[in-house]
N, C-alpha and C positions, 0 to 999 in steps of 0.2 A: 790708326784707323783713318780711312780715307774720309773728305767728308759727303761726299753722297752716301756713306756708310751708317751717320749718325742717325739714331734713334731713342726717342724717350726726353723726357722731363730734364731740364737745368735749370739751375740757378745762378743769378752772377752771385761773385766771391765778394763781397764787398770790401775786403782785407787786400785782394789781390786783382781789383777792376778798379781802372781811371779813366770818369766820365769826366773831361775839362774842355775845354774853350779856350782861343785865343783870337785879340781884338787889339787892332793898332791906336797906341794913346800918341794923343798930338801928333800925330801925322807920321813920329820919326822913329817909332818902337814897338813894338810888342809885350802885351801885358796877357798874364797867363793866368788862370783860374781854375778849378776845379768844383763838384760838387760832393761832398764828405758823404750825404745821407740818400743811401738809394734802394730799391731792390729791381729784381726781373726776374723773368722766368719765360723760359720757352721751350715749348712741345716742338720736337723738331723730327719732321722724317725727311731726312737727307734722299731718300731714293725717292721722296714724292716732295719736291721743295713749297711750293703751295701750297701741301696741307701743314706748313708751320705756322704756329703763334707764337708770337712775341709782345712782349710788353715792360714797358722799364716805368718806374714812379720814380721821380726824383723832388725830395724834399728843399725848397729852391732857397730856404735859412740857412741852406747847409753850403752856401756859399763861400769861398776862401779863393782869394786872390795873392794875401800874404800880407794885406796890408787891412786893419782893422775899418778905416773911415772910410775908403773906398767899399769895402764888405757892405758898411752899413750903408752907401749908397744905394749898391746895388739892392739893398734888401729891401729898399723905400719906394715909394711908389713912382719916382722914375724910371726906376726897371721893374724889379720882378714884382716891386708891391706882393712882398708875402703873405702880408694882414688880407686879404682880399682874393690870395690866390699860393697858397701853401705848397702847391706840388705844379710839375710841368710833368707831361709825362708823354712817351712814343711808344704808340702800338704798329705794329706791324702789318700792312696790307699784302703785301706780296713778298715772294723770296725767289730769286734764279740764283741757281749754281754755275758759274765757267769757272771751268779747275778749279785750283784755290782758291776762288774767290767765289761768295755769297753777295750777293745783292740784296739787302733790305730795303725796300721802301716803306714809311708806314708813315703815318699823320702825329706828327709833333705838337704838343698845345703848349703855348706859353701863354701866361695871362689869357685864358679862355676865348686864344687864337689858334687857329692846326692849321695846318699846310703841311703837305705834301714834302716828303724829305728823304733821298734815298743815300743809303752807306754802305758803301762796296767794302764788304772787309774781310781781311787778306786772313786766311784758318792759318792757324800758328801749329796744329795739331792736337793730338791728345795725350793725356798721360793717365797710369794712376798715380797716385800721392801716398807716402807713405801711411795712409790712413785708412789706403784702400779705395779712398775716389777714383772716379774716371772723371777728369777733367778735360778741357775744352780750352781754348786759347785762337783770339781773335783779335785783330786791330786795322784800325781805318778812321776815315776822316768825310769830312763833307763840310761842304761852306752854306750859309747862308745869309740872309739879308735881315738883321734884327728891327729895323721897321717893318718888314713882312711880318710880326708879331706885337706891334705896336710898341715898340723900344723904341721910341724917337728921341729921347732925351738927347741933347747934346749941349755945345758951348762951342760959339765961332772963335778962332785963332786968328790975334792980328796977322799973324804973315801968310793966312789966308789959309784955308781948310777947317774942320773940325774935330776935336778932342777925343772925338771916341767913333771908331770906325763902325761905317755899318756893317760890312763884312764882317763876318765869325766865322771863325773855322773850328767847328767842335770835332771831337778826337776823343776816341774810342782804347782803350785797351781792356779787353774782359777776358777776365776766366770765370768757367761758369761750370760746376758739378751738376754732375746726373746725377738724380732723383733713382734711391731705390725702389723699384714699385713694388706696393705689401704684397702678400702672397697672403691668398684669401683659404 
């Protein structure tokens, strides 16, 4: 199925969708992270992109870097302060199609900040599943600025820079089932 062809209700897979992050530590590497606890869903008419919704909840406890004490950093009110603010979540404002690619932009809130964020991502296609789904598959990426959400936390490095980069580049991979609609 093409995707200006898509129509109807999805869900992402949460078994088979990775919403994660990645953030330069000390200046000289790459630290990678994920979020375990999420859902979404979007009403999508491919032949009319603007009349889709979307919307993603992500549960921000549900952090995993791979390393426990960093985990619990992030989950303190340095960053995402979960006691105060439990979910991040991105709704969807607008949607353009060029070829294989969808454009979402929607309003990202982190700690009960939103800004504007768009994620060009690339249709992987459709399938069904031995279950009988019609599944969806997409993947893409966008960077943005974690003091643009009030993530200032850091720590100066004597050889000059800081510990935890403001750039992020979150990253996408979803697969996401259509919704049988009941028959009334």
């Amino acid at each position: 199925m093409k995707l200006n062809e898509l129509k109807g209700t999805y869900v992402l897979d949460p078994t088979h969708t990775t919403l994660s992050f990645i953030a330069r530590h000390a200046m000289v590497t790459k630290v990678r992270g994920s979020f375990e606890e999420f859902e979404g869903k979007a009403v999508v008419d491919g032949a009319n992109p603007e009349a889709t919704k979307l919307e993603v909840k992500i549960k921000t406890a549900s952090v995993n870097t791979r390393n426990a004490d960093r985990d619990a950093h992030l989950r303190s009110a340095d960053f995402f302060d979960v006691e105060r603010f439990p979910y991040m979540t991105f709704v969807g404002t607008s949607t353009v199609i060029e070829g294989d690619v969808v454009k979402v932009t929607g309003d990202l809130t982190i700690r009960d900040v939103t800004n504007s964020v768009t994620f060009p991502l690339e249709y992987a296609g459709s399938a069904k599943d031995p279950f009988g789904n019609t599944r969806v598959g997409f993947e893409g990426s966008a960077q943005v600025l974690r003091s643009d959400f009030g993530l200032t936390w850091n720590a100066a490095l004597e050889t000059g820079g800081f510990l935890v980069s403001d750039k992020v580049t979150l990253e996408v991979e979803i697969s996401a089932i259509q919704q049988v609609e009941a028959v009334a």
